[in-house]
N, C-alpha and C positions, 0 to 999 in steps of 0.2 A: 584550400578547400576546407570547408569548416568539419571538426569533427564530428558535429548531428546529422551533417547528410550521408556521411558511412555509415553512421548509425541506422538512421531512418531507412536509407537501402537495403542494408543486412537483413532490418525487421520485416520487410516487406517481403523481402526474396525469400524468407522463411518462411512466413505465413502463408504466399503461394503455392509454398511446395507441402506444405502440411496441411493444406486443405483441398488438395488434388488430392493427394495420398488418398484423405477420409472418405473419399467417394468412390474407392474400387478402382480404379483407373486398368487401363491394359495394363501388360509387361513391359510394351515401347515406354508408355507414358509413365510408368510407374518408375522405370530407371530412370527419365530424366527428371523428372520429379526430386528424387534423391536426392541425381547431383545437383541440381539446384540448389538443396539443402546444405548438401557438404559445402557448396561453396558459400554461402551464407555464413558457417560457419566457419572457415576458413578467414572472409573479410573480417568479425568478429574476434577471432584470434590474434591476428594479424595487427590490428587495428590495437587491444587490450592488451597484448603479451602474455596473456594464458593460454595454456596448454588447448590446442584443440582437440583433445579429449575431456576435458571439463568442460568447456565450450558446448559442447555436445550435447553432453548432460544434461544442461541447464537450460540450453537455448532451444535445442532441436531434437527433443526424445518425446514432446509427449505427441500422444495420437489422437483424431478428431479433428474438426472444425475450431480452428483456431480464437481464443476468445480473452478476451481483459480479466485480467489477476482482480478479486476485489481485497476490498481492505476496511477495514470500519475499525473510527476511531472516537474514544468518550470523550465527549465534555463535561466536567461535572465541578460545580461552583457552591463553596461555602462563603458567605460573608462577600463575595464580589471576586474572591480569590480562586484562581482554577486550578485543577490539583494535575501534575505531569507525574512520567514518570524517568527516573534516570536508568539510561542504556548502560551497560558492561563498559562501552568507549567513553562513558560520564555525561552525553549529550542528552537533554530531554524531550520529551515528547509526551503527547496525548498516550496515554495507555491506549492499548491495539495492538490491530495485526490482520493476519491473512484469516480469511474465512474460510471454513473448514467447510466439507464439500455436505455435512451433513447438519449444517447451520441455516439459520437466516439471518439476514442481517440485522435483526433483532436479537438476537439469542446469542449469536457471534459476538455482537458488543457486550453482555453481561456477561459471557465466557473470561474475553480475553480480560475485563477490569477484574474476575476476581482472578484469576491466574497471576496476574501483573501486580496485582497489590494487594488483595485479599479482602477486595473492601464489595459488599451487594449492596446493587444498585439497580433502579427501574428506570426503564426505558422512557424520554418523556417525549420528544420531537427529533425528525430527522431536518437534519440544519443545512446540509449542503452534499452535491455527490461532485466530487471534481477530478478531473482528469488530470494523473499527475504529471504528467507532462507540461502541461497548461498550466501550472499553479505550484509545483516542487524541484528542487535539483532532481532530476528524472537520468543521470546517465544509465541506464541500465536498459536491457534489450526488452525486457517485459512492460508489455503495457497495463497500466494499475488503474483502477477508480477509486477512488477514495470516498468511504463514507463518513460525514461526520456525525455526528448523535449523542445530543444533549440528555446527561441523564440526572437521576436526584436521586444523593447517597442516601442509604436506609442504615447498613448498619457495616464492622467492621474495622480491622485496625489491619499494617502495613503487615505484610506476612514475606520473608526471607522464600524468594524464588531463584528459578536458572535466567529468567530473563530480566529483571529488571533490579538496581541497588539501592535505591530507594524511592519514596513515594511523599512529596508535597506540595500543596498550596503555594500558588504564588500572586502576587499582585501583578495586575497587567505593562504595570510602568516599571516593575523590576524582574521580568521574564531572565531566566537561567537561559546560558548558551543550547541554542537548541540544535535540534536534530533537523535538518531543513529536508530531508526525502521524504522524512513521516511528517513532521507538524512547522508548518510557519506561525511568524508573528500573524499575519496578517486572516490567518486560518483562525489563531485563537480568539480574534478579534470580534471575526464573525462567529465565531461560537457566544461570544458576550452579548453581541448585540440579539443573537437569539434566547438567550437569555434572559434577558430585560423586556424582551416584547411580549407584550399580551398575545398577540397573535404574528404565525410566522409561515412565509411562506419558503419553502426549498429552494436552495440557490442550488444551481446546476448549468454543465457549462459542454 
């Protein structure tokens, strides 16, 4: 049995149970509700070898109406070259990340580029919204959107942070080992070819 369908079930069975929760339910319904949960958690564990107390954590603590993680990530092109950034494990990617709950995804993307490289930059087109499951190595129990968002640097140079080791340009036929959860080849592809067009319509999936 493949390992994405204990995935895909886990996900599910927790989402169930975390959006019964957010609606008051009885006390019948609300204990099985739970265990529902724990056992999601449990396959989860089970399945990863981490601690089902971390499992927990991570998987099955928040409350409400259960919803997609977003994510927005820059494209931004000098000279035809598109500028990544390198992770603490040395792998690169689009500068980005997780959108903060008092962002939009506007403002989220000129956040995370100057936090990540310390480079301001303006917003210019949004290029694609992709579901990472659909389009990234996605083992992980959250479900992500990904936004991508072509931008054009104003001003700024590489500035020593916690998350990222450095910050350069590259040509598209000599892309550095990437990060495949956050950014593929074929992602920064289509950031180029949004870049080259005079006019662009949102890929979305």
């Amino acid at each position: 049995m493949k390992e994405e369908a204990w995935l895909e079930w886990a996900v599910r069975l927790q989402a169930l149970a975390q959006n019964g929760l957010a609606y008051d339910p009885a006390v019948f319904d609300r204990e099985r509700y739970e265990e529902i949960r724990d056992i999601a958690s449990q396959m989860m564990s089970a399945a990863s070898g981490i601690p089902k107390s971390v499992v927990t954590e991570l998987f099955a603590s928040e409350d409400g109406y259960q919803t997609p993680k977003i994510d927005t990530r820059a494209a931004i092109f000098q000279e035809d070259k598109i500028l990544l950034v390198q992770e603490a494990n040395g792998l690169w990617a689009l500068p980005g990340g997780w959108c903060d709950v008092q962002e939009s995804i506007l403002s989220n993307t000129i956040k995370e580029v100057k936090e990540e490289t310390g480079f301001d930059v303006e917003v210019k087109r949004l290029v694609a919204v992709h579901d990472k499951r659909k389009n990234n190595q996605a083992n992980t129990a959250l479900r992500v959107i990904k936004h991508f968002v072509l931008c054009h640097y104003i001003s700024g140079s590489f500035q020593a942070n916690s998350e990222t080791l450095d910050a350069k340009y590259f040509e598209l036929h000599q892309l550095p080992e990437l990060s495949q959860n956050k950014t593929t080849e074929k992602q920064i592809r289509l950031c180029y070819e949004a870049y080259k067009a005079k006019y662009w319509e949102t890929v979305f999936d």
